[in-house]
C-alpha positions in Angstrom: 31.4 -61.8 71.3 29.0 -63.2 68.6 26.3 -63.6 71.1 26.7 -59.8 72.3 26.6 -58.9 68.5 23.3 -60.2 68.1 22.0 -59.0 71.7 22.7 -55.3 70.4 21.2 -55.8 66.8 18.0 -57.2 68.6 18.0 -54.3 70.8 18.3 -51.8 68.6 14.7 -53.1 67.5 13.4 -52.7 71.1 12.9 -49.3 70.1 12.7 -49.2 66.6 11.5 -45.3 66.5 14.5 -44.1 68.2 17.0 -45.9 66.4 15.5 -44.7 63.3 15.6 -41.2 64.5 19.3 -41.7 65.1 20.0 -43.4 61.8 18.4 -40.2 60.2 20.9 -37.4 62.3 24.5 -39.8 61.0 22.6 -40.1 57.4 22.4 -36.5 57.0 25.6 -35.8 58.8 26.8 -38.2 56.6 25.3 -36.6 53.2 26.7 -33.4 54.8 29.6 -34.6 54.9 30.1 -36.4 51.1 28.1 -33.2 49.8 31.4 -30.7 51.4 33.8 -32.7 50.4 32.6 -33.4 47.0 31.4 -29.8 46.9 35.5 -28.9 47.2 36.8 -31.9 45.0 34.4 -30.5 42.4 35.8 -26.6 42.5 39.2 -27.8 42.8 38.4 -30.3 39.3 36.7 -27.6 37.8 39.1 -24.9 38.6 42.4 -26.3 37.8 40.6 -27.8 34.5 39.0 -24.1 33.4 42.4 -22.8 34.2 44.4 -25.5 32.2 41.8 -25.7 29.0 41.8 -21.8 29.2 45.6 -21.1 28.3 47.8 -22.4 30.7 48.0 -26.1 29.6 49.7 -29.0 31.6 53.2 -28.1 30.7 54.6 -25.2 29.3 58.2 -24.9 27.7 60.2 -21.4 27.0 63.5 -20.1 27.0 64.9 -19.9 30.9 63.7 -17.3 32.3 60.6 -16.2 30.2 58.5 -16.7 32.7 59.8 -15.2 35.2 60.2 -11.9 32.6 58.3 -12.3 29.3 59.7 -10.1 26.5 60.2 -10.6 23.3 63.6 -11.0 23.2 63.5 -14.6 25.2 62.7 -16.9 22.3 62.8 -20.1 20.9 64.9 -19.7 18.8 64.5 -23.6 17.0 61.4 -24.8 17.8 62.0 -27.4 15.4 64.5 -28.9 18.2 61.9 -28.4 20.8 59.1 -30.9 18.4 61.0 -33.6 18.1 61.7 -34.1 21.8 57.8 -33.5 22.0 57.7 -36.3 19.4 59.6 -38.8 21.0 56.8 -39.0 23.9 53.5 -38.9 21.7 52.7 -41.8 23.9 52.7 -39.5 26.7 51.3 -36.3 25.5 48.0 -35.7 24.2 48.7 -32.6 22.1 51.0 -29.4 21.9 51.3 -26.2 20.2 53.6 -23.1 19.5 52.6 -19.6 20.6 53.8 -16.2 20.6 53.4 -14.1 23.0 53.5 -10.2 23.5 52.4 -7.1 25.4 50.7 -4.7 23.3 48.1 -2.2 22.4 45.2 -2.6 20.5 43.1 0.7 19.0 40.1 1.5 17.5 38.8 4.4 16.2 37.0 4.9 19.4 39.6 3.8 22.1 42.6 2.0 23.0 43.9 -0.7 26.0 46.4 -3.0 27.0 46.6 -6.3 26.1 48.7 -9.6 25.5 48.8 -10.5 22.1 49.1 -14.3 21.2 50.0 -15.8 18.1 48.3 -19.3 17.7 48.2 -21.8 15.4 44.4 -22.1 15.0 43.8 -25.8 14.4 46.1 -27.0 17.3 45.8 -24.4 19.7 41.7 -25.8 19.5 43.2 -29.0 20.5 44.5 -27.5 23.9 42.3 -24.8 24.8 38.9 -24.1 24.8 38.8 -21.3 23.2 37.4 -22.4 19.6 34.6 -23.5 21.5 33.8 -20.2 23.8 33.1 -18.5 20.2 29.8 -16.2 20.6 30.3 -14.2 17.5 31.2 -13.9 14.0 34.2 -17.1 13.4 37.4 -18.6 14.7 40.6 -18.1 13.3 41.7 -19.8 10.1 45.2 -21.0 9.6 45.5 -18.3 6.6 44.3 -15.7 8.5 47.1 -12.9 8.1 45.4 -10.2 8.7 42.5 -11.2 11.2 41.7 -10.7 14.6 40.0 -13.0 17.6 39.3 -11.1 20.9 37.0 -11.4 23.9 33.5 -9.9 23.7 34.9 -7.9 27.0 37.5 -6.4 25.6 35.7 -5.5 22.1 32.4 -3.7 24.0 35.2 -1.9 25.8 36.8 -0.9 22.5 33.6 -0.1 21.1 34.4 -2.6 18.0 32.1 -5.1 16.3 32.7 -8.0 13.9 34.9 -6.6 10.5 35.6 -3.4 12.1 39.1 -2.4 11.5 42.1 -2.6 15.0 45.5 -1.8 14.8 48.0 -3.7 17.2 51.1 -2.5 18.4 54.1 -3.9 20.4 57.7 -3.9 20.9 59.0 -6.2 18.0 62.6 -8.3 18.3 65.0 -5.6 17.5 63.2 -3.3 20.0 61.2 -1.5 17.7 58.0 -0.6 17.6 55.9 -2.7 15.0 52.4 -2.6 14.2 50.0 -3.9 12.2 46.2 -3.1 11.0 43.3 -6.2 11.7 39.9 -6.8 11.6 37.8 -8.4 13.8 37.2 -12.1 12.7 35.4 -13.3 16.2 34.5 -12.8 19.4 35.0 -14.9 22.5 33.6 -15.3 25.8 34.9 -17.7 28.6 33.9 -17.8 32.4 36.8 -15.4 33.0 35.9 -11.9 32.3 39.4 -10.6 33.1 41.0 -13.4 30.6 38.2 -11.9 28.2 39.4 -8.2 28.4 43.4 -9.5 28.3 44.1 -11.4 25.4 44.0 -10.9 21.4 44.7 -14.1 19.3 46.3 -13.5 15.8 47.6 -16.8 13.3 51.4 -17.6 14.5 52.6 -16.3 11.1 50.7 -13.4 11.1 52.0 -12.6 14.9 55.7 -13.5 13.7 55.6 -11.1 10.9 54.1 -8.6 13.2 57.3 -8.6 15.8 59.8 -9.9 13.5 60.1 -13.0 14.6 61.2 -14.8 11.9 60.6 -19.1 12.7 60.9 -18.2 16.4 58.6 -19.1 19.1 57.7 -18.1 22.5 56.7 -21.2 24.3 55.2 -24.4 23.6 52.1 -25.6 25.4 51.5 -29.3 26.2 48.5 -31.3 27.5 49.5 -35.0 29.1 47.3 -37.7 28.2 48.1 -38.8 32.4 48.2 -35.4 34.6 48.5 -37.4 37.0 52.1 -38.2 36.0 52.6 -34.9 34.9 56.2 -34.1 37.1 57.4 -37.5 35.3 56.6 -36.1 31.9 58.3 -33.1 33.0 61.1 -34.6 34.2 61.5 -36.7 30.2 61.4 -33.9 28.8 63.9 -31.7 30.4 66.3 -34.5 30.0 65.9 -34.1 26.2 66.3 -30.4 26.6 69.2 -28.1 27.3 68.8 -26.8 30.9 70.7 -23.8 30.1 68.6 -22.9 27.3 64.8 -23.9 28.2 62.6 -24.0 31.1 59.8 -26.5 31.5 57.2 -26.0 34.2 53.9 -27.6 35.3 50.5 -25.6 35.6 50.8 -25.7 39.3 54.3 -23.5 38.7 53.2 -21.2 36.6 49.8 -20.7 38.5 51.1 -21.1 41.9 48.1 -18.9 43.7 45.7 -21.3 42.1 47.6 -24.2 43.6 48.1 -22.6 46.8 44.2 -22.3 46.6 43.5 -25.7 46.0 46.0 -27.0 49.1 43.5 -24.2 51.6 40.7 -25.4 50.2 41.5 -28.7 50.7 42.4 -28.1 54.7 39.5 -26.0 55.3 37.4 -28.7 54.3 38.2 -31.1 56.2 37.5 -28.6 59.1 33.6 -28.2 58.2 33.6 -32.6 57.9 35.2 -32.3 61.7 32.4 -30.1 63.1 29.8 -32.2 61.4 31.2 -35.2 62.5 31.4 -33.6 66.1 27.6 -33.0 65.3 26.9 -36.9 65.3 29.3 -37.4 68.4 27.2 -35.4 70.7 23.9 -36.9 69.3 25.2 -40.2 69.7 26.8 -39.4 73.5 23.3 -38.2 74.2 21.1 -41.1 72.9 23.2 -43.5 74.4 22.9 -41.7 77.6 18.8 -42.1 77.6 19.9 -45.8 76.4 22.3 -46.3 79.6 19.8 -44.6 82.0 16.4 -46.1 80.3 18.2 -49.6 80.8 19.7 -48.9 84.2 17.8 -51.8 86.2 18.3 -54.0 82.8 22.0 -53.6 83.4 22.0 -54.2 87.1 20.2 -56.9 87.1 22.7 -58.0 84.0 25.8 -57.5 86.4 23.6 -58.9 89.5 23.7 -62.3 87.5 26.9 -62.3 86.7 27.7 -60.0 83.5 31.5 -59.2 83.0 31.8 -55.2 83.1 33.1 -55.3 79.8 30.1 -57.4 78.2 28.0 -54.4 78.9 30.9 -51.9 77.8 30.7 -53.9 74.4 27.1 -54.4 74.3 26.7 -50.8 74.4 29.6 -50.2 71.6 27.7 -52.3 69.1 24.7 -51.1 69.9 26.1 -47.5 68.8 28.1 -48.3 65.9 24.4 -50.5 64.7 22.7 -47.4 64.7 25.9 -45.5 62.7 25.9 -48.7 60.0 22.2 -48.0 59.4 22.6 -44.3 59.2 25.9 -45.1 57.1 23.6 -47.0 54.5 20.8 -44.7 54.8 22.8 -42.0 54.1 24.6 -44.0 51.5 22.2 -44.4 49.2 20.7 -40.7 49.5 24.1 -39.3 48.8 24.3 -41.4 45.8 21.1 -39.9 44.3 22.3 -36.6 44.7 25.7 -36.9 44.1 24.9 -38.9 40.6 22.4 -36.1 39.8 24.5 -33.0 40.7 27.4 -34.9 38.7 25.7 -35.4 35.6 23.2 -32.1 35.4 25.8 -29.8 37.9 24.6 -27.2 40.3 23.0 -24.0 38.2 25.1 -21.0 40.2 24.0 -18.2 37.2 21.9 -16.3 40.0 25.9 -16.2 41.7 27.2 -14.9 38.1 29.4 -12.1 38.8 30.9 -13.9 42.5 31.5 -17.5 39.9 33.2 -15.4 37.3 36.0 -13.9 40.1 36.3 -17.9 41.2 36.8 -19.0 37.8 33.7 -21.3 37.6 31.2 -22.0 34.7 27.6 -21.3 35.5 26.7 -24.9 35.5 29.1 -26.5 38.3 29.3 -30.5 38.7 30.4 -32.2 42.0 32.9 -34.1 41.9 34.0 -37.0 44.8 36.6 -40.1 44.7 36.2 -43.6 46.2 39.2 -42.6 48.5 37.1 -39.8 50.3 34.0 -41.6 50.6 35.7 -44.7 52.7 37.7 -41.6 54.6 34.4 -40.6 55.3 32.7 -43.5 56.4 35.8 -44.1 58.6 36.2 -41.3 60.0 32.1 -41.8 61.1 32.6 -45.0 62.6 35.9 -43.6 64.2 34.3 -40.7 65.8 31.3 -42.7 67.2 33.6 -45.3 68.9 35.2 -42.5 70.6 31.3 -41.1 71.3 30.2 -44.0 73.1 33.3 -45.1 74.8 32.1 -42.2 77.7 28.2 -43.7 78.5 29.6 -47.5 77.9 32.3 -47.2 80.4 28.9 -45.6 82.8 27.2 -48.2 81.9 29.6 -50.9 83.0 30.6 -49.4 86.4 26.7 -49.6 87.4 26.3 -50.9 90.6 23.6 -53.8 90.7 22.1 -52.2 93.7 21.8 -49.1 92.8 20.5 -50.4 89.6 17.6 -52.4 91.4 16.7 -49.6 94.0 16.2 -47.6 90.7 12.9 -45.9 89.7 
């Protein structure tokens, strides 16, 4: 077997121009195929973190059935309770904060819309979210802040508002009145949502307490892990802590569960595109082997003619095919790995996309993103599928017929 191991390397050199045009096809099928597939691990990463660092968090905690139906009404009614539990796992959690949440209306003196109106503590709420940082205009909210206002650039052009111009919010307040209070704009946001941007308005929690008679009550409690990727046993801690009757915790993926539906299709669909690329390399691999088999077809009978085993030359041909993947493997190896390092660290400018990005959820700058685990699947799945090429014009080349082979032009 060793000496048929280095009978193929040696004759992939025979004809060094062909089996460098072959290493070149699996190298780009092969960058093809880590670009896709980093490509998708890169949306899904960038999604899931735009969504989380938006609002959503890793964990969220209410009273049972908030989300389902959020009014007013279904509060926390002791957050206090709620933080020391949240305390007790500081190892595990990287930060949390207490909201309010409402549906209201904002005016101006020049219009009016719809809108959900959050009360934030400022200084942790810029622990969670990016929002502190997606400031464009005029400043964030201050922790004193009773009678300011911080909404998205959207939703202020379409109020026809600017920075200290005066708002009024209304909404439904805890004893199922209607309470309202007058504002000024503070600041201005703008994230790569445009329909987050014309949805929320941001008041201080006191100020939004005040506003719907809230008292110390909260409506949820928004936690980011330090591990997401043991976010379910996180979960899992803290509803022990927690009454089950009383309080619902839930994971991103539950309360965005047409984003994580997303990321399972987007997952499938591209391992569909790596297929047909790899089915790409199969045929071009049947067919150079086939000019190999037929180019070499007295070679082989005289082989067989002097006493070669059938499967010798089956094997032969096998190496010979999976030498020219290795080479196209580290060929392609080390072109993927210029790219990929380059599109992870600078991204992939998409701002001539802006307005298809924006409905995806996507910053204009948008970095790939692939693990170890895919790029051995990949290299696998290569070899794999080039065994299986060459099985077909090996098992030819085994059953030739010495002579046949020497009665051949």
């Amino acid at each position: 077997m060793n000496t048929l191991f280095k009978i193929s390397w040696r004759n992939l050199y025979r004809n060094f121009r062909r089996t460098l045009i072959m290493a070149i096809v699996v190298a780009i099928g092969f960058v093809g195929t880590i670009f896709c597939l980093s490509f998708v691990q890169g949306y899904m990463r960038q999604t899931v973190e735009n969504a989380i660092q938006a609002h959503t968090g890793h964990l969220q905690i209410h009273q049972l059935g908030f989300a389902d139906n959020p009014v007013i009404k279904k509060r926390i009614q002791k957050p206090q309770t709620v933080e020391r539990i949240l305390s007790e796992h500081s190892t595990e959690i990287q930060a949390f904060t207490q909201r309010i949440k409402n549906q209201g209306m904002i005016n101006s003196s020049e219009s009016s819309a719809g809108a959900l109106i959050i009360g934030i503590d400022p200084e942790k709420e810029a622990e969670i979210t990016q929002i502190k940082k997606s400031l464009v205009e005029g400043q964030y909210l201050a922790p004193d802040d009773a009678h300011a206002v911080y909404l998205g650039k959207a939703l202020a052009k379409k109020l026809k508002v600017h920075l200290n111009d005066k708002i009024v919010l209304m909404g439904q307040t805890l004893h199922q009145e209607i309470g309202g209070g007058a504002f000024r704009v503070k600041g201005l946001f703008q994230t790569s949502s445009p329909s987050f941007d014309k949805a929320m308005v941001f008041i201080t929690l006191p100020a939004a307490q005040n506003l719907f008679e809230m008292k110390t009550a909260v409506s949820e409690f928004t936690i980011i892990a330090r591990q997401p990727e043991t976010l379910e046993v996180l979960q899992t801690e803290i509803k022990s802590g927690l009454n089950a009757q009383d309080y619902e915790v839930l994971t991103w993926k539950e309360l965005l569960p047409a984003l994580a539906q997303l990321i399972e299709t987007s997952s499938g669909t591209v391992y569909i595109i790596v297929f047909i690329l790899l089915i790409g390399i199969c045929f071009s691999i049947i067919n150079t082997l086939f000019v190999i088999v037929f180019e070499r077809f007295r070679e082989f009978g005289i082989m067989k003619a002097l006493g070669t085993p059938p499967r010798h030359i089956f094997v032969l041909i096998l190496f010979e095919a999976l030498g020219m993947t290795s080479l196209g493997i580290a060929l392609g190896g080390v072109l993927s790995t210029g790219i990929m390092s380059y599109f992870h660290i600078y991204g992939l400018n998409l701002s001539a996309y802006s307005k298809g990005i924006a409905i995806m959820n996507l910053g204009e700058i948008f970095y790939l993103s692939v693990t170890p685990a895919q790029i051995i699947t990949s290299i696998v799945l290569t070899l794999l599928i080039v065994a299986l090429a060459a099985l077909y014009p090996a098992w030819v080349a085994a059953r030739i017929q010495p002579i046949k082979a020497l009665k051949f032009i």
